[in-house]
C-alpha positions as a LaTeX table, in Angstrom:
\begin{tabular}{lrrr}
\hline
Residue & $x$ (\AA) & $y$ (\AA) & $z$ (\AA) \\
\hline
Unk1 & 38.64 & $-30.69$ & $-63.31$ \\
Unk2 & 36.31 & $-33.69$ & $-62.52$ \\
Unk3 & 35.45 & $-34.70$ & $-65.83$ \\
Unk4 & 33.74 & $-37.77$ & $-63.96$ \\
Unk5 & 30.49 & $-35.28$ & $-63.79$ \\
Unk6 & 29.89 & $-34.81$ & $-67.20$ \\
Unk7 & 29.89 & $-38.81$ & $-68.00$ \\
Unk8 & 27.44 & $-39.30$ & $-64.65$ \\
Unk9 & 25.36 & $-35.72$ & $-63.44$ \\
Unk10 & 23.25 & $-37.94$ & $-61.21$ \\
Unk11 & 26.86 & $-37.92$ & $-58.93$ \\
Unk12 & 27.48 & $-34.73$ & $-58.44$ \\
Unk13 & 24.52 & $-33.19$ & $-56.27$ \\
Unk14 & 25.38 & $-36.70$ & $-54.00$ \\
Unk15 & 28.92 & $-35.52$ & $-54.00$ \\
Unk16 & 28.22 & $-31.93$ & $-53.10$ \\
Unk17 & 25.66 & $-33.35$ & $-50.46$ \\
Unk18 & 28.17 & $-35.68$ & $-48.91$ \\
Unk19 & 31.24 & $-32.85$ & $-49.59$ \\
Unk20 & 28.64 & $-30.37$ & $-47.13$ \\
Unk21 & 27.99 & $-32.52$ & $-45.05$ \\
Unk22 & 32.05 & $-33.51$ & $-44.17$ \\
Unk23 & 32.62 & $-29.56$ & $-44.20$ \\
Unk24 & 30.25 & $-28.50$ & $-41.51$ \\
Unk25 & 31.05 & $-30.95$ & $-39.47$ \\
Unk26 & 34.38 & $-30.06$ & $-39.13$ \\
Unk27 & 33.58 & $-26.26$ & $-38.90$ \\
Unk28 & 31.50 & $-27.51$ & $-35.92$ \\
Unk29 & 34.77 & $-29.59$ & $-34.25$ \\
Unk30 & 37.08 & $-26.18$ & $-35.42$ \\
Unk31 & 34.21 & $-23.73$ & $-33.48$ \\
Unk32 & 34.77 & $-26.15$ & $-30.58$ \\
Unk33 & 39.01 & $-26.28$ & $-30.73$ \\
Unk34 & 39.38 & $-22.77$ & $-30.66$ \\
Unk35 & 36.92 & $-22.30$ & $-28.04$ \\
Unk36 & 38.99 & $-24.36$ & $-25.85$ \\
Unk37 & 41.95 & $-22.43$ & $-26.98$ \\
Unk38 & 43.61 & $-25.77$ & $-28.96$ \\
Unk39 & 45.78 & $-23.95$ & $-31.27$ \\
Unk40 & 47.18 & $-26.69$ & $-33.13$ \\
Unk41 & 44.24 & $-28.64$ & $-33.88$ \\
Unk42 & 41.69 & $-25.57$ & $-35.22$ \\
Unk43 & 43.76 & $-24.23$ & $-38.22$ \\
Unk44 & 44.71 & $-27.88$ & $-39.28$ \\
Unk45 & 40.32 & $-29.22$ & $-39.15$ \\
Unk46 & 40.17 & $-25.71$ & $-40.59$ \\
Unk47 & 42.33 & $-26.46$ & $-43.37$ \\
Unk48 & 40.82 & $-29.57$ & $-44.47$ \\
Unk49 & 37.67 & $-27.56$ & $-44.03$ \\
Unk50 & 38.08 & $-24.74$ & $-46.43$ \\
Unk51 & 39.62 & $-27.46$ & $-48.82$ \\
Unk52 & 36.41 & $-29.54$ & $-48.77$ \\
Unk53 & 34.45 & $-26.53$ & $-49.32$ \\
Unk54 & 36.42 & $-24.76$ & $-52.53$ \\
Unk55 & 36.14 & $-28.21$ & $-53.85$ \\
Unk56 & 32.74 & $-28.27$ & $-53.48$ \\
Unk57 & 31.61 & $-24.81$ & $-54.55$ \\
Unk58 & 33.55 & $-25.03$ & $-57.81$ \\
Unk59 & 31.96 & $-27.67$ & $-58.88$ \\
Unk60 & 28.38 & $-26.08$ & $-58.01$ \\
Unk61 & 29.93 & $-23.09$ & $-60.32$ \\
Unk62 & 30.66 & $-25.11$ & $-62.88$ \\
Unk63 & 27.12 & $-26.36$ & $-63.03$ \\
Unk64 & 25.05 & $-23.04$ & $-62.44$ \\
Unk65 & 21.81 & $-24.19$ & $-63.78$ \\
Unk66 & 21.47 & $-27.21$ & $-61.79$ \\
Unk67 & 18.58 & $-26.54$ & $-59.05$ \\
Unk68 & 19.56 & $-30.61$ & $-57.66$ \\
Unk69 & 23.13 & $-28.88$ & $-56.88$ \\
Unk70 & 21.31 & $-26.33$ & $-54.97$ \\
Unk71 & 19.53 & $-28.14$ & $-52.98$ \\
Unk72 & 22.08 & $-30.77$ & $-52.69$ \\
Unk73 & 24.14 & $-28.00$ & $-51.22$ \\
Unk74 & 21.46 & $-26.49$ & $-48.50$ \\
Unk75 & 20.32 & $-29.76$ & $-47.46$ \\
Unk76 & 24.10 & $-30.77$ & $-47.23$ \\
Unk77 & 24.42 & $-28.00$ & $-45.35$ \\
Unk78 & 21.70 & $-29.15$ & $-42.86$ \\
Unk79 & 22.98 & $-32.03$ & $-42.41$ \\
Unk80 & 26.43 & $-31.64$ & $-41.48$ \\
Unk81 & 24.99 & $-29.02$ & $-38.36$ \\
Unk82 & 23.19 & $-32.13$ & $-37.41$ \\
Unk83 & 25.78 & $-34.64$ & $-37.90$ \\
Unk84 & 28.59 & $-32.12$ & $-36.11$ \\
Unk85 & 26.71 & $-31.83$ & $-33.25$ \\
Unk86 & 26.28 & $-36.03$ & $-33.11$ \\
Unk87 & 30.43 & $-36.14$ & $-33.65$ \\
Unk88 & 31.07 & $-33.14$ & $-31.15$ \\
Unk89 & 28.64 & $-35.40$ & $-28.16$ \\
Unk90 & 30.23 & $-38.50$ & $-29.18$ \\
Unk91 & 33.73 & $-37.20$ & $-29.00$ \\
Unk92 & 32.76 & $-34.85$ & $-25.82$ \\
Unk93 & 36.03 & $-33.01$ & $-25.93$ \\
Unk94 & 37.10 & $-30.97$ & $-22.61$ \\
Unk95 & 35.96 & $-30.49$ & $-19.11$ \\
Unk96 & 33.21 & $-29.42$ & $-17.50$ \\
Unk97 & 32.36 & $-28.09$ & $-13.68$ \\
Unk98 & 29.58 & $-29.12$ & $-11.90$ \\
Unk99 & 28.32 & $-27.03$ & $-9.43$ \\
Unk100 & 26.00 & $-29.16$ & $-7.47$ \\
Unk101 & 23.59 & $-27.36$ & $-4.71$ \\
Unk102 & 21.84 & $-29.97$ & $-1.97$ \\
Unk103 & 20.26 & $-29.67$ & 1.34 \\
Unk104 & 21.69 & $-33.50$ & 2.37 \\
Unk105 & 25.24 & $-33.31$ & 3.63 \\
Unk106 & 28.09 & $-32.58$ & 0.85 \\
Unk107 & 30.43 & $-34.44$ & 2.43 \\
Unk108 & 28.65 & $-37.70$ & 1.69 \\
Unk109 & 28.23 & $-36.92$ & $-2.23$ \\
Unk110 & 31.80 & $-36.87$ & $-2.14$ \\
Unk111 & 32.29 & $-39.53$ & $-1.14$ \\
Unk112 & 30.81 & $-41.51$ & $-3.25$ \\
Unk113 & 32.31 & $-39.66$ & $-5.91$ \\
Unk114 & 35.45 & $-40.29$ & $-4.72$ \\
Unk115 & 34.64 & $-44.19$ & $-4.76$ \\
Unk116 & 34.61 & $-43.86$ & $-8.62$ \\
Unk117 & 38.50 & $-41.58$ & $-8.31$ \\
Unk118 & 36.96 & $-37.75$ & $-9.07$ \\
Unk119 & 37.43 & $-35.43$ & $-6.65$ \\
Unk120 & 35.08 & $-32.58$ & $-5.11$ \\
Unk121 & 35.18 & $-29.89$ & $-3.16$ \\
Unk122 & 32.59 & $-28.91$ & $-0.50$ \\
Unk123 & 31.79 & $-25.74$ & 0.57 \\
Unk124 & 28.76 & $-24.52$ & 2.97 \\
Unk125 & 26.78 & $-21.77$ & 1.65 \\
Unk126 & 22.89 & $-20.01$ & 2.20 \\
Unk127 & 20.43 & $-20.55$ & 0.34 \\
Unk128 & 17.16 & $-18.37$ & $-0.19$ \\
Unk129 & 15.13 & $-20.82$ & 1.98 \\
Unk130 & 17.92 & $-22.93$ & 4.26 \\
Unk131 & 21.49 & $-23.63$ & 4.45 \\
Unk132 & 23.17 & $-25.47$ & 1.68 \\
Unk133 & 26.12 & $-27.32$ & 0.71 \\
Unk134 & 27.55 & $-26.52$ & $-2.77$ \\
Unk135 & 29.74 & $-29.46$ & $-3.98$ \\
Unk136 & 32.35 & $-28.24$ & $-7.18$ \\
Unk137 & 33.39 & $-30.95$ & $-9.39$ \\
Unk138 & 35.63 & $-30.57$ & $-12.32$ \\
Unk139 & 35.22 & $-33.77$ & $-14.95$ \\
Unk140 & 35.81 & $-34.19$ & $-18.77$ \\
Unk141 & 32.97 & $-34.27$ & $-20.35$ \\
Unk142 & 32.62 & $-37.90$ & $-20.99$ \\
Unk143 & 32.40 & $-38.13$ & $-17.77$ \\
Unk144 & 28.89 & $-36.24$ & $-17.31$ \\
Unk145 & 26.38 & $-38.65$ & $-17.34$ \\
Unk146 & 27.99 & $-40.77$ & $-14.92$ \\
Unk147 & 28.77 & $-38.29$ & $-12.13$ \\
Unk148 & 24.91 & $-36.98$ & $-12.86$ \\
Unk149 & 23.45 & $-39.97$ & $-11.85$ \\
Unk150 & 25.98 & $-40.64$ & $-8.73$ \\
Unk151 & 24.14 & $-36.94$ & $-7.86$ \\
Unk152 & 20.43 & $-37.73$ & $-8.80$ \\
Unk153 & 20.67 & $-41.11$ & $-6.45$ \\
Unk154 & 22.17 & $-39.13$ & $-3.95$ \\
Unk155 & 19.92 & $-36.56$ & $-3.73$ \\
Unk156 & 16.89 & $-36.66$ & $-6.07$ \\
Unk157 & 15.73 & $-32.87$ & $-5.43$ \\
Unk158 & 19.24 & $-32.03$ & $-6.15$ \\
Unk159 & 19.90 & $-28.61$ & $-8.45$ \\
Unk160 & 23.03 & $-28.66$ & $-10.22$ \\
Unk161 & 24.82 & $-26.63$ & $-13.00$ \\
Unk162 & 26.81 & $-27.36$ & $-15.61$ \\
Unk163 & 29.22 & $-25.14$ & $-17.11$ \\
Unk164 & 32.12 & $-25.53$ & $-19.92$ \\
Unk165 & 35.95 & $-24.93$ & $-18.74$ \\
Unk166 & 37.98 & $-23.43$ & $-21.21$ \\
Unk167 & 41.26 & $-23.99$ & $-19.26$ \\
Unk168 & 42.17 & $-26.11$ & $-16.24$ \\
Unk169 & 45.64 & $-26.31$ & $-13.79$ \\
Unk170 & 45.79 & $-29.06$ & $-11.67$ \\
Unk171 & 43.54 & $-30.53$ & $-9.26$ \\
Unk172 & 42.52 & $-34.49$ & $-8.78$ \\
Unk173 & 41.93 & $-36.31$ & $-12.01$ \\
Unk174 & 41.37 & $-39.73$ & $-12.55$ \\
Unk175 & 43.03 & $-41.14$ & $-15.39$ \\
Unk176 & 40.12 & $-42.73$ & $-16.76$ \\
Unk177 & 37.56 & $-40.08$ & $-15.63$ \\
\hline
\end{tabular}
């Protein structure tokens, strides 16, 4: 089929490399679409995933003797986790609750978090030691690192959570929050 690999070997392991590489990555963006229940997107990454990946194994068992193709493939392999996981932070896809428990009063955390157009709710709760106020604030996700340091200047012995939402129905959002 690619005839190009018998003129130039040297090509293929690069191509099989590269070919792994593009195919775990977008297993790792399919893992995360169907996790959030996007039913359009998965099977279509999917598709181009299983594609990628016939292509590529064919060709490794067209050239069974070729230890470089092996290793090509597992270090591929490798790679594409690590690269997937770079794409999946950089693309930070969904939303994601904060649960943020301080001893300073809630009401000014959201405040400033309102200054910035994400909203908050407060509640008052016990702690083990002393009273607390939980504030619960639902962002996308490329929001995080913003809204954690609004909460580390406002209170820098805050404890927070962080948890994934899988589906969301209303509420405050800003539009570029």
């Amino acid at each position: 089929m690619f005839d190009i690999f018998d003129l130039y070997p040297w090509l293929l392991p690069i191509v099989i490399f590269l070919g792994r590489i593009c195919d775990v990555t977008l297993g790792t963006l399919r893992i995360i679409f169907v996790s959030k229940g996007e039913r359009y997107k998965a099977p279509l990454v999917g598709f181009v995933e299983v594609f990628i990946w016939v292509v590529i194994i064919s060709q490794i068992f067209a050239q069974t003797n070729s230890i470089v193709s092996y290793l090509a493939y597992a270090a591929g392999y490798a790679a594409g986790n690590y690269v997937g996981i770079l794409v999946e932070n950089k693309i930070a896809f969904g939303y994601q609750l904060l649960r943020v428990y301080t001893k300073k009063e809630g009401t000014e955390l959201i405040k400033a978090l309102n200054k910035i157009n994400i909203g908050a709710t407060f509640i008052k709760g016990e702690g083990a030691i002393s009273a607390v106020h939980i504030v619960e604030i639902v962002i996308n996700r490329k929001s995080l690192n913003e809204v954690i340091n609004i909460i580390s200047s406002f209170d820098p012995d805050v404890f927070y959570l962080v948890e994934d939402i899988r589906y969301k129905k209303k509420g405050i959002f800003a539009s570029k929050h």
